[in-house]
C-alpha positions in Angstrom: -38.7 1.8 5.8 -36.1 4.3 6.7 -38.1 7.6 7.7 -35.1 9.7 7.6 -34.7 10.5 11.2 -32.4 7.4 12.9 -35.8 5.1 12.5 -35.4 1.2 11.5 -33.3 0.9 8.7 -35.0 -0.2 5.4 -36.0 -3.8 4.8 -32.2 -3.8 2.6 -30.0 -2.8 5.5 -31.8 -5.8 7.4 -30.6 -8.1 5.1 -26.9 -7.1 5.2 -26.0 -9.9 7.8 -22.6 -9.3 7.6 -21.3 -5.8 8.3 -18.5 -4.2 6.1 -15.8 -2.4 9.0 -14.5 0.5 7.4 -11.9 2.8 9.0 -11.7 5.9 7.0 -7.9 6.6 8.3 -6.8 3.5 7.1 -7.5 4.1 3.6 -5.3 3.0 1.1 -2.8 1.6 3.6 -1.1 -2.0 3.9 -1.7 -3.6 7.2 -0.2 -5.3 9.7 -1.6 -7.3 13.0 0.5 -9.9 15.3 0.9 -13.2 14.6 1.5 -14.6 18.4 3.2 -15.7 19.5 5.4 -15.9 16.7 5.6 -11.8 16.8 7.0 -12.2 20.3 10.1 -14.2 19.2 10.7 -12.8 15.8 8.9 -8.9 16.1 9.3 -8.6 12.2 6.7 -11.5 11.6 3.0 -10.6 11.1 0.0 -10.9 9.2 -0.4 -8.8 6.7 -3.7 -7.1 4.8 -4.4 -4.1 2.1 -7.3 -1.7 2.7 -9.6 0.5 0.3 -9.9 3.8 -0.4 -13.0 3.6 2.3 -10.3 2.0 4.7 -11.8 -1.5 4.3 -9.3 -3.9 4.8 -8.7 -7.2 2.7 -6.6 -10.0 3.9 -5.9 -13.9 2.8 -7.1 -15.4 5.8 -6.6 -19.2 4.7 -6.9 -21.4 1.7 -9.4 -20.2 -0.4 -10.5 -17.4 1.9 -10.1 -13.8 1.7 -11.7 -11.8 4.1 -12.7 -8.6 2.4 -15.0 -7.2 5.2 -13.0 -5.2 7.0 -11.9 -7.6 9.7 -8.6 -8.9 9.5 -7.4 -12.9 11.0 -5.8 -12.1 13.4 -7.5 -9.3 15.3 -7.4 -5.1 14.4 -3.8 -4.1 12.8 -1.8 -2.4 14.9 0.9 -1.1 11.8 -0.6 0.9 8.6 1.9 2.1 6.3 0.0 4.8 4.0 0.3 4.4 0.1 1.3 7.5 -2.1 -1.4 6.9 -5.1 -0.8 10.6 -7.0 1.2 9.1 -9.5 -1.4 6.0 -9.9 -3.0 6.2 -13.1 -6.6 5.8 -12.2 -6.1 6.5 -9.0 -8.9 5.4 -6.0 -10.6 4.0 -8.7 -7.6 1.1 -10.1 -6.5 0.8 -6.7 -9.6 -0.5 -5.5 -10.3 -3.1 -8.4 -6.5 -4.4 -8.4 -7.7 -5.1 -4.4 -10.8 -7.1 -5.8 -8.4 -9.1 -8.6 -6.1 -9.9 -5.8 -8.8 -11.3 -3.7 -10.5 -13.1 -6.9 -7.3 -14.9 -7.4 -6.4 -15.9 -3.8 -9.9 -17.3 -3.5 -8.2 -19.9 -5.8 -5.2 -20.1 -4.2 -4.0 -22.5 -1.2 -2.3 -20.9 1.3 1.2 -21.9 2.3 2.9 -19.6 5.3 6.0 -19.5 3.4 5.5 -19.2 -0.1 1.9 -17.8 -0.8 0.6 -16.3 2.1 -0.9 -12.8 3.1 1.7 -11.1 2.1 1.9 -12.6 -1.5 -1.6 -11.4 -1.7 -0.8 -7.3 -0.6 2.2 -7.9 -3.7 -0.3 -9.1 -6.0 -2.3 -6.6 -5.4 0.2 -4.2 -6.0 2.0 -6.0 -9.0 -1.3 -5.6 -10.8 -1.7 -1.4 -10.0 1.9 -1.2 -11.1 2.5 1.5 -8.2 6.2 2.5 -7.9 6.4 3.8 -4.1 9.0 3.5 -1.2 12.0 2.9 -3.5 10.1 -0.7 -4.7 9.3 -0.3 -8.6 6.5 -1.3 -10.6 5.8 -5.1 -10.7 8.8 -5.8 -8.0 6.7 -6.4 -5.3 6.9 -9.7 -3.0 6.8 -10.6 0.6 10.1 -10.2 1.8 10.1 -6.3 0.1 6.7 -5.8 2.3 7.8 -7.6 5.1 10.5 -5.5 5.8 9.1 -2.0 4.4 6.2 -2.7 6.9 8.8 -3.1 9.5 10.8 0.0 9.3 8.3 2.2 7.7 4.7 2.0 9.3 3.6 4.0 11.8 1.8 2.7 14.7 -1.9 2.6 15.4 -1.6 2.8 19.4 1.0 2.9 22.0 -0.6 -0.8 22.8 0.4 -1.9 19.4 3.8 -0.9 19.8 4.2 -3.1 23.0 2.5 -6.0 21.5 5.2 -6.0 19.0 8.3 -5.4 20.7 7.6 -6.0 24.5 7.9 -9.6 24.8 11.2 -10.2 22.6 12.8 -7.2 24.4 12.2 -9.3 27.6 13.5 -12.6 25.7 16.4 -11.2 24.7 17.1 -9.3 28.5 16.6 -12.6 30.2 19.3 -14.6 27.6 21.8 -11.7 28.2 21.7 -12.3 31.9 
């Protein structure tokens, strides 16, 4: 039982074997982690995810796996890009249950890294709210449109991110000019 006062959790809590990661300044963000070393040639390549309105983050991890937990494939994002929901109707509310349709139907889904991938799942989630934000209309989502939004228009997370991301192609490309 849970007196109150930072005791043992209740019997409930104990049960919850695998913790939800929430980061409250990621809420309602798309994200963005490496995908090494592929990021290192190509910086604009990544994996992508969507997070709540709590900042939990969602993310088609594989063929038939979403991971809605907070914890992203391929390690903490380093890139948010923060959604403008005031026009949304429903607002918190329908963005969080188009998040859970998206990850309903890519638990069906096989994944393919060109064609149906993490990013096909942040556009389906977004196709279904029928948000119009960053130029991109209702329903006009797709990969390529996040892909490159992501690119020029999220901010970083750390100066450690940043690096990830560019450091090693700026090297590549110094060492071919030589």
């Amino acid at each position: 039982m849970n007196t109150g006062t930072g005791g043992t959790p209740d019997s409930f809590a104990c049960m919850n074997i695998e913790q939800v990661h929430a980061r409250e300044e990621l809420a309602i963000t798309i994200l963005w982690s490496p995908l090494l070393p592929l990021t290192w040639i190509f910086p604009f390549i990544g994996h992508m995810g969507i997070a709540d309105s709590r900042g939990v983050s969602s993310d088609f991890q594989g063929s038939y796996h979403v991971g809605d937990r907070g914890r992203m494939a391929f390690g903490n994002p380093t890139r948010a890009l923060t959604m403008d929901i005031s026009q949304l109707p429903g607002g918190k509310e329908r963005w969080d249950a188009m998040i859970l349709e998206a990850n309903e139907i890519y638990r069906a889904r096989v994944h393919n890294l060109v064609f149906d991938n993490c990013h096909s799942h942040v556009a389906c989630a977004l196709n279904s709210m029928g948000i119009k934000v960053y130029g991109v209309g209702m329903g006009k989502w797709n990969m390529v449109k996040l892909c490159f939004l992501v690119f020029f228009r999220a901010r970083f997370l750390s100066v450690k991110g940043f690096l990830v991301q560019f450091l090693p192609s700026i090297v590549f490309i110094c060492a071919l000019l030589r």
